[in-house]
Every structure is written in C-alpha cells, then in structure tokens.
N, C-alpha and C positions, 0 to 999 in steps of 0.2 A: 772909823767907818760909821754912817750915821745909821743906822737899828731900823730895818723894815718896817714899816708901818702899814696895817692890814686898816681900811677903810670897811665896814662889812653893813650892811644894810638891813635891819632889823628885818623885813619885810621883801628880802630877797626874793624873787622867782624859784623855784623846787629844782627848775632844768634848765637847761640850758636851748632847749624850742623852744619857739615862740608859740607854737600852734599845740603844742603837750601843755605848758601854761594854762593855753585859753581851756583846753578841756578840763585841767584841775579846778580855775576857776567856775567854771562853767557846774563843774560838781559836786563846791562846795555849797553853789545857789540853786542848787535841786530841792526840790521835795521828797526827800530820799524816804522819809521818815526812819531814821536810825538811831535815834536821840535816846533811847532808852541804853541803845545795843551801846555807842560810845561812851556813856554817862556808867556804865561799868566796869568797860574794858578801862578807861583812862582813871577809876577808882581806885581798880586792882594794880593797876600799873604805878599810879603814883604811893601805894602801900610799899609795892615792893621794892621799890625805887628810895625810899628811905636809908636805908644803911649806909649808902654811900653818902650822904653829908655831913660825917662825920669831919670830912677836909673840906674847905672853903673851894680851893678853885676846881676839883669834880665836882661840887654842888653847882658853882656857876655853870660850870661845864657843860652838865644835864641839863641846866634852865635852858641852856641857848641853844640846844639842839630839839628841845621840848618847845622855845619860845614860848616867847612873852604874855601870851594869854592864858594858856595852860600853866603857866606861874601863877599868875593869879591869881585863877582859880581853885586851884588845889593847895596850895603851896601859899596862900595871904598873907602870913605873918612871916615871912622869909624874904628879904630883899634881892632885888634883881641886878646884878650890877656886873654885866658882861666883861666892864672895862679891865676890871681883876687880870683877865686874860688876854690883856695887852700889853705891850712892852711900853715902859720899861719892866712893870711889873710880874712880866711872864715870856719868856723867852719863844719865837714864832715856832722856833724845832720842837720844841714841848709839847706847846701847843696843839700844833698837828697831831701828834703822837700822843697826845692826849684825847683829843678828840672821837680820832681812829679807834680809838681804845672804848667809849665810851658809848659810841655810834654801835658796834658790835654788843656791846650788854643790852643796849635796849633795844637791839632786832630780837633777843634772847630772851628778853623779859615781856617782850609782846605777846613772844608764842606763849612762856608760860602766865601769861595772863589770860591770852586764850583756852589754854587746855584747864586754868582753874574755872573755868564760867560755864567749861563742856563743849567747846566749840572747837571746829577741827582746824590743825595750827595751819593750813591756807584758806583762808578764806574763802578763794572762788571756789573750793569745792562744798560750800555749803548748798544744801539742797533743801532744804524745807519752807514750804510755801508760807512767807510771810514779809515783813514788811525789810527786814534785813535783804530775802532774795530778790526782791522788787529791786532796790537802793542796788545791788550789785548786778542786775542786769538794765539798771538806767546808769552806770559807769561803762560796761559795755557797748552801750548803744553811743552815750557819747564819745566812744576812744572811738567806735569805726568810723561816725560821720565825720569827724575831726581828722583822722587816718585816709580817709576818700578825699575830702576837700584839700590836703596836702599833694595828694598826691594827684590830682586834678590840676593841682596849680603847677608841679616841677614838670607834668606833660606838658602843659600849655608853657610854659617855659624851654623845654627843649624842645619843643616842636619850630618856637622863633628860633632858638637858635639854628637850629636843622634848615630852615628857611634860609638864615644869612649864610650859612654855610654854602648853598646849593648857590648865592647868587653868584658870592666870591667865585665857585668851580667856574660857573657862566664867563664870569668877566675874563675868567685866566685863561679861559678858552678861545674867547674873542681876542683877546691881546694876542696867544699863541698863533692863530690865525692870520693876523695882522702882521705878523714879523716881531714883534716887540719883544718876546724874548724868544732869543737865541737857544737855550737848552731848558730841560725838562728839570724842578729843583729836586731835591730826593724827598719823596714824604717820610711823615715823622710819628710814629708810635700814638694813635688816636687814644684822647680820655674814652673811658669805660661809660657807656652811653648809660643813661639812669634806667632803673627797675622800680616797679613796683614795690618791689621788696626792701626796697635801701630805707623807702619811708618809714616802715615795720622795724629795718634795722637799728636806725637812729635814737626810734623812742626806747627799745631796747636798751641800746649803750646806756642812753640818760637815764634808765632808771635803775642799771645796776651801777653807776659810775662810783660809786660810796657805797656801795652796801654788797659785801665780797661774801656774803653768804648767797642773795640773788645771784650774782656771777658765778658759783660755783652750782648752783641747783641749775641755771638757765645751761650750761654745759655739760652736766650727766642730764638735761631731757637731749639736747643734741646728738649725743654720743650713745643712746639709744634709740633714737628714730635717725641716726645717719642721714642729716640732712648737711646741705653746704649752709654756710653762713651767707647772707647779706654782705655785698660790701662793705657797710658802714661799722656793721659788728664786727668783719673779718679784718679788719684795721685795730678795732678796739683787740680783741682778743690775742690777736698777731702782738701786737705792741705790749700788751699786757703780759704776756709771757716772757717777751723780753728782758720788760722791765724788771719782773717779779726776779729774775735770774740774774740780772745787775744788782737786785738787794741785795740777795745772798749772796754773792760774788764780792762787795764792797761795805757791807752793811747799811748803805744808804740809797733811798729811795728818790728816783730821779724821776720827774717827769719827760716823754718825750721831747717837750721844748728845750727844758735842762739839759737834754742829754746830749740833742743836737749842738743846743751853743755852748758847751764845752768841749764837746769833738772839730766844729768849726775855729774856737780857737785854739786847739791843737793842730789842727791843718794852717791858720796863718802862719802859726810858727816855724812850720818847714816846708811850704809850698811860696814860695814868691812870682807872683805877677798871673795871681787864680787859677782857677784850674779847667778854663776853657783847652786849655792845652794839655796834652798829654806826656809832658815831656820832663815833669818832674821826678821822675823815679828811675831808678839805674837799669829798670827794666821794663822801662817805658814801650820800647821797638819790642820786645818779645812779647806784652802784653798785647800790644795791638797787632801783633801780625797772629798771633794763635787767636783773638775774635774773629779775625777774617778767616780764619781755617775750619774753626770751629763752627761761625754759623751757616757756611757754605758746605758741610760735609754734615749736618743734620737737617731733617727733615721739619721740625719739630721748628728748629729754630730760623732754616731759613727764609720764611717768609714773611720776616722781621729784619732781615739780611740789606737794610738801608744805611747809608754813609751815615746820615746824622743820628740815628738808632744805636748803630754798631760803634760811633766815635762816641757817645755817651757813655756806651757799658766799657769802654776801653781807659776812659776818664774817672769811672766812677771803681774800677779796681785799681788803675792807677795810686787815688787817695788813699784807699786800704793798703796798698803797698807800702808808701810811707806812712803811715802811721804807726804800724805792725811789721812790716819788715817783711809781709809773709805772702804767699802768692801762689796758687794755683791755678790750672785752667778749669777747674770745679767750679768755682767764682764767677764763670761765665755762665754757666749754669744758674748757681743759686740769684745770680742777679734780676734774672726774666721776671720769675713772680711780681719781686719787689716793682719792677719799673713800668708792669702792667699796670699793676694796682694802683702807682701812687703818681701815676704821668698825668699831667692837668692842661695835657693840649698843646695850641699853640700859647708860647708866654714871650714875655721881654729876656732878654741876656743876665740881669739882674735877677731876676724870678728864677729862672731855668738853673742857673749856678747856684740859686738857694734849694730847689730841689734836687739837683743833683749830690749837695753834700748831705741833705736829708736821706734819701736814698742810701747813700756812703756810710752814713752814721747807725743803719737799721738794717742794712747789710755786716758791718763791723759787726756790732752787737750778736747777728744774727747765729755768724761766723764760730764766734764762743760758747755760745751754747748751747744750738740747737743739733748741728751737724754729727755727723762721726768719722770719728777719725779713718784715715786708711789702714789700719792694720785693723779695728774694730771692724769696718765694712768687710774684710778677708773672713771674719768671725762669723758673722752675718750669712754671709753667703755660703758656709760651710752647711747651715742649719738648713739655709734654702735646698740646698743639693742631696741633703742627706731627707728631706719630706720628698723630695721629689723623683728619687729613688724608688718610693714605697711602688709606684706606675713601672715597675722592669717593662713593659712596652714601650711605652713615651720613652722613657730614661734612654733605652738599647736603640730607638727611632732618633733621638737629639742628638747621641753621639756618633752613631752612623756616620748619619747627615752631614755634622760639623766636620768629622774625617776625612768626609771625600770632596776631592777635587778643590786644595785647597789654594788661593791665590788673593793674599793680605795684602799685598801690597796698598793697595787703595783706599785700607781702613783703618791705617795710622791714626787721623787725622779725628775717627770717633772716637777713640779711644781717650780717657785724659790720663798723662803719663805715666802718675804716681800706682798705679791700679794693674798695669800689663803682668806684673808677677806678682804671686797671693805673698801678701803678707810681708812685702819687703820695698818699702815707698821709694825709696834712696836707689836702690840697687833698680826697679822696674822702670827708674826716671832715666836713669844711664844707658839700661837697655833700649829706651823708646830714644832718647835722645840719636845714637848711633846708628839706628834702623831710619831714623830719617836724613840721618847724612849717606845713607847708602840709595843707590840709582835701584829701581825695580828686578834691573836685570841680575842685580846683584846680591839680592836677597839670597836665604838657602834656606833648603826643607826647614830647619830649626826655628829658622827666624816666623816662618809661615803658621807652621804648628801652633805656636804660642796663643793663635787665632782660631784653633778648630775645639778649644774647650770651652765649655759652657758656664763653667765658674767666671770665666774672664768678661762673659756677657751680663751676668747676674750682679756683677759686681758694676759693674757703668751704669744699671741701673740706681742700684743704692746710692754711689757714689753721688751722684748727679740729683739725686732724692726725686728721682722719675721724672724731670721735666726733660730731659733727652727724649723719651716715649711718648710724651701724655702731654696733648695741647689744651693751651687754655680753651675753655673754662674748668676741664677734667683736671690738672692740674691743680687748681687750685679746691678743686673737692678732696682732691686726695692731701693736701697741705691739709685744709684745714681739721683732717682726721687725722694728723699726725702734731699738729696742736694740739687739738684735743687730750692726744697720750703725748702729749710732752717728750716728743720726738724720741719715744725708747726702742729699745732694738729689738724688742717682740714686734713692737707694730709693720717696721722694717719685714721683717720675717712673712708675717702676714699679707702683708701687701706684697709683695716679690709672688708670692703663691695665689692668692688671688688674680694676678696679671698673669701667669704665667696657666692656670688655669681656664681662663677664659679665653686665650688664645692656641687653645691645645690643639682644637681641628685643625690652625693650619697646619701648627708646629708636626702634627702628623703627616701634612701631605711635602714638605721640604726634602728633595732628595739628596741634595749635597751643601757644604759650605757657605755658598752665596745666598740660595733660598733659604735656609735656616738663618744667617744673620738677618737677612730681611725681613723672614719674619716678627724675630724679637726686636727688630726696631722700628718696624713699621706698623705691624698690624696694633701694637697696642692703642695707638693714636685714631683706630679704627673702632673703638669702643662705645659703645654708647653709652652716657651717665646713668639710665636707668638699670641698665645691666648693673651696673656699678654698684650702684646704692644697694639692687636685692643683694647681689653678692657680701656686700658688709653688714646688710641686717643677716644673712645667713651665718656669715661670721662670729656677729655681735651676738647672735642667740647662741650659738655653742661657745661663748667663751677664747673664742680663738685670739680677739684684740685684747687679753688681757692675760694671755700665755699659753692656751691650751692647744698642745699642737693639732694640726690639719689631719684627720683622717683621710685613707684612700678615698673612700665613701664621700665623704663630704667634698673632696676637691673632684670627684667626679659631677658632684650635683653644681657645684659653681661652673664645670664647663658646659653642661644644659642651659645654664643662665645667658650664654650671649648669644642675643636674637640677630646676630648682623652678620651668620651663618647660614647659608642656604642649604641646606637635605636634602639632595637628592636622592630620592628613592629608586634602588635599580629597577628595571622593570622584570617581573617574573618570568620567566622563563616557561613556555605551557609544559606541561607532563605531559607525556607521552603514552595513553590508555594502552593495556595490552590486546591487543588483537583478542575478540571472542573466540572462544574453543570451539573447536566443528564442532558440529552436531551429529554424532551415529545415527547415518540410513540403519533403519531398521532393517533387519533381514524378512525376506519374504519370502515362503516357502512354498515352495514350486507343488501346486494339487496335482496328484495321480490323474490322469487322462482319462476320462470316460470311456470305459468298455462299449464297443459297438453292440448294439441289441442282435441277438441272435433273429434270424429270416421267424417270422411270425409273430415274434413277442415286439411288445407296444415299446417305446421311451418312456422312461422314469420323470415322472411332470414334478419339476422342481419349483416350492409353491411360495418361494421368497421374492426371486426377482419377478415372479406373477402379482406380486402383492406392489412391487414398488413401482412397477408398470401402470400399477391401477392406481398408485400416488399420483405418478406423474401425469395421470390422465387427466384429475383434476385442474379444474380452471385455475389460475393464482388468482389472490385478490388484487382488486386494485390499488395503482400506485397513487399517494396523494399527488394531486395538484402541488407544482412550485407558487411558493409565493410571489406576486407582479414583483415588489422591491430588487429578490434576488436574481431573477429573472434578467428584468432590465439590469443587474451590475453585470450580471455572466454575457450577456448581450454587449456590453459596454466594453468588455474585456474581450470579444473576441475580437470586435472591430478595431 
C-alpha cells in the first residue's frame, strides 16, 4: 500500500472561510500598535517553550505550528525542517497525534505567558485604556463588518434563490391549469432557510475546530446563558459528541467523512441494488407500515406525514436495520431532528442516496450513544413520578383524570411498543403486539387501564427524547441542552419536570382520560421558546441540570413562567352591606295640661315663644343672586 502523502502549505489560510481569512488578514495590516505587547508575550513563550527540544521531531513539531517566522526569529540558530514529519520518516497517525498533543501545550503556555506579564488569561477581557485595548477593539470592529458583509451576501443569495423558487411555483401552476399534469406530486422536507446567526455560527466552528479547550469554554458560556446553537455550530457540536464517543468506544478518532465511508461500505456489502428501495431488510413491511402509523397518529409528526418524506425515514431505518440487526419504532422518532437539520432540498437520485446514508450513518452512531435504553427510561420515569408527587393536588388531579372514562383503543398506535409495561421491553412488545391484533370491540377493562397511568405517558416522552411533544424548532433547543449534558439521565429527569410544569394549568382543568392524554401530548408543542429558555435559566441557577432535585417551590414558579395561559380573573361578587340599624324615636313626654285660670285672675304670660315670635318677626336677609352661568345650565336642564 503506497503511504499517504500529506502536501501542506507553509502559508496555509488559519480557517477554512473565505471571509474570516479576509478579516485575519485584514488584522494583521492594522495599525493596532501592539508591538510592544507581542514582542513579550512571544519572549516569554518562546523561554518556556524550551524544554521540549530536547526530541527533534516535537521541536519540529512546535516550529510548524509556531511557523516559519517565529522560527526565525526567536529560535535562529535552530533549523527548520518540517519534512522530519513526513513519511516516510514519520508516520501520518503519529503525527496527527502528535500534533494534537502539542497544539494543546501551547494553548497552555499562552495563558501562562500571559498570567507571567500580569495580563488576564482572555484577552478580550482586558480593560485598560491603551494602545493593546485600542488594537482589540479594531479586531472587533473588523469581525462585525466582515460578519455584516457575509451575511449581506447569503441574503442577497437567498433571496434569488426565493425568487427562482416562486417562478418554478408559477410555472407549475400554469402547467397545472393547462392539464399537463394529471396529479398533485407530494412535497418533500424543505432545507432549513439561512439565519443570521449561522453566519455567527460558522466563524464559531472555525475557530474552535483544533483548539478543544475553545470548544469546551464556548459550551459551559452556552450551558449557562441556555441559548440554542446556530445551525452551523449545532451540526458541529452534534457531530462532535458523536465522534468524541466513537473514540472512546474504538480507540480511534474518525472524522465524519471517515465515518460515513466506512459505514457506506458496510452497507454495499449487504444491501444490493441501493437503497432507493426499502426492501432490503427482513423487516422491511413492518418498518414502513408502523412510519405510516406513527406519523399519522402524532401530532408533532404529522405535518411532515408526505410519501416521499415518510419513504425516506422508512429507508433510512431500513439501513440501520441491517447493519445492527436492531430496530424500533423509537427510530422513527430519533430520525426527525436528523433529517431536519441535514435535508439540502431538492437534489439528483445520486446526491439524495448520498444523503440518506449520511443521515443513516449519524443516526447509527447516534443510536449507541446517546439514547437510553428501555428499562433505564422505566428508571427515569420513576424519579419523574416520585418529584411530581411532592403537588398531592396535581398528582390526585392527573390520576383522577387518567381513571375516568377510559377508552384506549385509538392510542395503540402513540405509543412505541417496547415502553406499554415499566420496565419489561420484551414482555410490553408482546402485550402491544396482541392488543393490536384484537378488534376495539374486544378489548377488556385490563387492556384499557394500561392507559389511564401516567408513568406510561412520562415514559413516551423520554423514550422518544420529546420530539413526540415538542416541534421544531423547540425540539431542537431542547437536543441541544441535552448535548450539552451529554445526554445523562438527570437532564432527562429535568426536562420531563420542566414540560410537565409548565403545562400544569391545563393538566388541572382535564376531567377524564381523553382530555388528560391530550393534554400531555398536545399542549407541550403549544410552548413558547422563551418560556422555555427562563424556565432553564431558572433551572440552571439552582443547580437542577446538574442533579439537584426540583423543589415544590421552584416547580411552582416554572408554571408562572408560561405566558401562552390566559387568567381569568372571576369577577367579585358585591358584598352585601348590612341594612343600617333603626334609629330610637326618642320618647317625648307628654306636658301636664295647663290649669284653666280661675274667673278673675289674668293667664300666665309665657315669655319664650314671646321671644321666638319676635325672632321670627324679623326680616331675613337677603338671598345672593344666582350666578348667569348656573342659571342658564338649570334653564337648559329644564327645557
């Protein structure tokens, strides 16, 4: 076999943009005035950098990741001779592995070159007024214009496309009108339209693509401000965990390219005549008759529920089937994210077949490491039921509900089999199998029941890793905090609580079976992201994503968090004043009659009401004059 030969280009590009390039360049022909600051740092670096040239090919090693000028300079009397670390004389696995190794000292020896000069180990947080903060806010200024002008350009780029698009609709319409075609074709899973943010994302990936201390700092600032990734990063990161867990799994480190065209020629090997067709596997017909069951009996999924869509994801577990042997209808599930994310439109039959085993090969992978198993998810759900308890109203409100008025029949087909009994995959597969060979009429309480517990709900969610509930783009905020934590079963835990807290107002107003499954499968997809998000910074501040169980308290204040609840307020009822208490008539006591004056003697002149007499004799004074204004209103008012 002839020995890889690595061509490498002294003067390589840093990234792989074109337009991150131009700002690098663009930065190193500043007037940054910084000449002092790196005429230091690159002193102290090349001192401590020393020790390792004791071996020839680390010394080359550091030259050629330091390059060729910075050799020179510091280093003169030491030759440069990269070739060392080429085969024959250096084997490419090494090398890499060398490299890797070496790349990381000197992200190590930067910082402590920076902390010996007094400088804080990032950079952009330096704050003092001088010609260093100058120099790093003219690198700022050139990443945003260079970051606008990008992204100025992929609008103006999708915007023609968005144009040819609309004509095509036109023309198909005119044809359609015309007679020319006979039937309607079925559309097909549209690419994820460009954002703002992919252009943000991109530069991202390139600059942490080799430097896995960046990659781990740029994910703990994520994983505490709970934001979604970019697509460009959630590709990166997605893939990167993968891979990271194929190392360890194999001892060797595959690139996604790698990884695909080794799993493609594991597929030529036992798929003959491609895999347009679905008919390579011994369980070919049960795979494609439970996608049609599955995406026509969720909500979630079926308005994705097209022939050419639905024969893709029927195709693309098909391939896992053989490969692994192994097969669930979970699978239908974990396939959405994937074919969201990585669908590029319309393509050729060539193209479309190279994606689809793409997809197959990132689904596999996906399958082994990330998921959990079904008897783990029975585990899971135990921790859910037992937090969710601590609510005895909710708890005694959920079970009610689920009790009454119970009629399964219709909800086989949500369910995925392995999951209908806790904790027993084999034995719940048997039982689901047989409930659907039975007619509805024939069901019995038993069989019904199976359906009125809430564990058996909690568990479709995990099972499913909430794309059952949660549409895109929610979906995929919630993946990528479950990357983040490297898919462990606290997160699990958390998230089940968090969904099931924010949908508590309805889950309180469900009176029987049917409105209680509804709600837990409907309303979550009625969520809004930004509920979402406080609810995980409320989380991520106590600790919860990282084990600490959900207080009552706290799963109370995440159900105040969803605004897509309306309050109404009953109205008050008036109070009814109590009637004032009579008032006691005074008694009035009755005067003794005046004795008649005897013949001669005069009347007794009583000299009070003489006095009040001669009150009232006086004139009153006068009344004021009404004012004209009030006059003319009282005038206005009688007429």
């Amino acid at each position: 076999m002839v020995p890889e030969i690595l061509v490498t280009d002294e003067n390589a590009p840093l990234f792989d943009l074109d337009w991150l390039n131009s700002c690098t360049q663009e930065v190193s022909l500043s007037d940054g005035g910084i000449d002092q600051f790196l005429s230091e740092v690159n002193k102290t670096l090349a001192h401590r950098i020393r020790g390792e040239f004791s071996n020839k090919y680390r010394q080359q090693a550091l030259f050629e990741l330091l390059g060729q000028d910075y050799t020179k300079i510091h280093f003169p009397h030491h030759e440069y001779s990269p070739e060392l670390l080429r085969p024959p004389q250096f084997p490419p696995k090494k090398r890499e592995e060398l490299m890797a190794e070496l790349r990381t000292l000197l992200d190590d020896e930067v910082i402590n070159s920076l902390d010996e000069l007094g400088y804080p180990p990032d950079i952009a947080d330096y704050q003092k007024e001088n010609e260093l903060k100058e120099f790093l806010d003219s690198i700022r200024t050139i990443f945003k214009s260079g970051c606008d002008k990008q992204v100025q350009s992929m609008t103006s780029e999708n915007v023609k496309k968005r144009s040819n698009s609309i004509e095509e609709d036109v023309i198909s319409l005119v044809s359609q009108m015309s007679g020319d075609e006979m039937y309607d074709m079925p559309e097909k899973l549209d690419k994820l339209d460009f954002q703002r943010s992919d252009v943000v994302g991109e530069a991202i990936c390139a600059l942490t693509l080799h430097n896995q201390e960046a990659k781990m700092s740029l994910l703990k600032n994520f994983r505490q401000s709970c934001l979604m990734f970019p697509n460009p990063l959630r590709k990166f990161i997605w893939e990167g965990f993968i891979g990271d867990n194929d190392e360890r799994d194999t001892g060797k480190k595959k690139s996604k390219r790698r990884a695909t065209k080794d799993f493609k020629a594991e597929i030529k090997k036992k798929l003959k005549g491609g895999t347009q067709r679905a008919v390579q596997s011994s369980d070919y017909k049960k795979i494609y008759s439970a996608v049609i069951d599955t995406y026509h009996n969720n909500n979630v999924l079926r308005p994705y529920a097209e022939d050419i869509h639905m024969l893709q994801t029927a195709n693309i577990i098909n391939i896992i089937n053989v490969v692994d042997k192994e097969y669930t209808t979970a699978q239908i599930y974990w396939a959405l994210p994937f074919q969201i994310l990585y669908e590029k439109g319309v393509e050729s039959k060539e193209d479309e077949e190279k994606s689809m085993i793409e997809i197959s090969c990132m689904l596999e992978r996906f399958c082994r490491h990330a998921l959990l198993s079904f008897r783990t998810v029975s585990k899971v759900t135990d921790k859910v039921i037992k937090l969710i308890k601590e609510d005895e109203e909710c708890y005694k409100s959920v079970t009610e509900a689920l009790d009454t008025s119970i009629h399964a029949a219709g909800m086989l087909y949500c369910i995925v089999p392995e999951i209908l009994v806790a904790d027993h995959p084999n034995k719940s597969e048997k039982v689901w199998s047989d409930l659907r060979k039975k007619k509805k009429k024939d069901w019995k309480p038993r069989d019904h029941e199976l359906f009125g517990k809430l564990d058996l709900w909690i568990r479709k969610w995990i099972c499913e890793g909430f794309v059952g509930i949660l549409p895109h783009p929610l979906i995929f905020f919630i993946w990528d905090v479950l990357f983040m934590y490297e898919w462990e079963q606290q997160v699990f835990v958390t998230i089940s609580m968090m969904i099931f807290c924010l949908i508590k107002p309805w889950i309180l107003q469900a009176k029987n079976n049917r409105d209680m499954v509804n709600v837990l499968l409907t309303e979550p997809s009625n969520l809004y992201i930004q509920d979402v998000r406080k609810a995980l910074l409320l989380l991520q501040n106590e600790g919860c994503l990282e084990g600490k169980e959900i207080s009552l308290d706290l799963q109370n204040q995440i159900t105040e968090l969803n605004t897509n609840v309306v309050k109404e307020k009953k109205p008050e009822e008036p109070v009814e004043e109590p009637p004032p208490p009579e008032e006691e008539q005074p008694v009035v006591e009755e005067e003794p009659a005046a004795e008649e004056p005897a013949e001669g003697e005069e009347a007794p002149v009583d000299e009070e009401p003489v006095k009040e007499e001669a009150e009232e004799a006086q004139p009153a004074p006068p009344e004021p004059e009404p004012e004209p204004e009030k006059v003319e209103e009282e005038a206005t008012g009688d007429q």
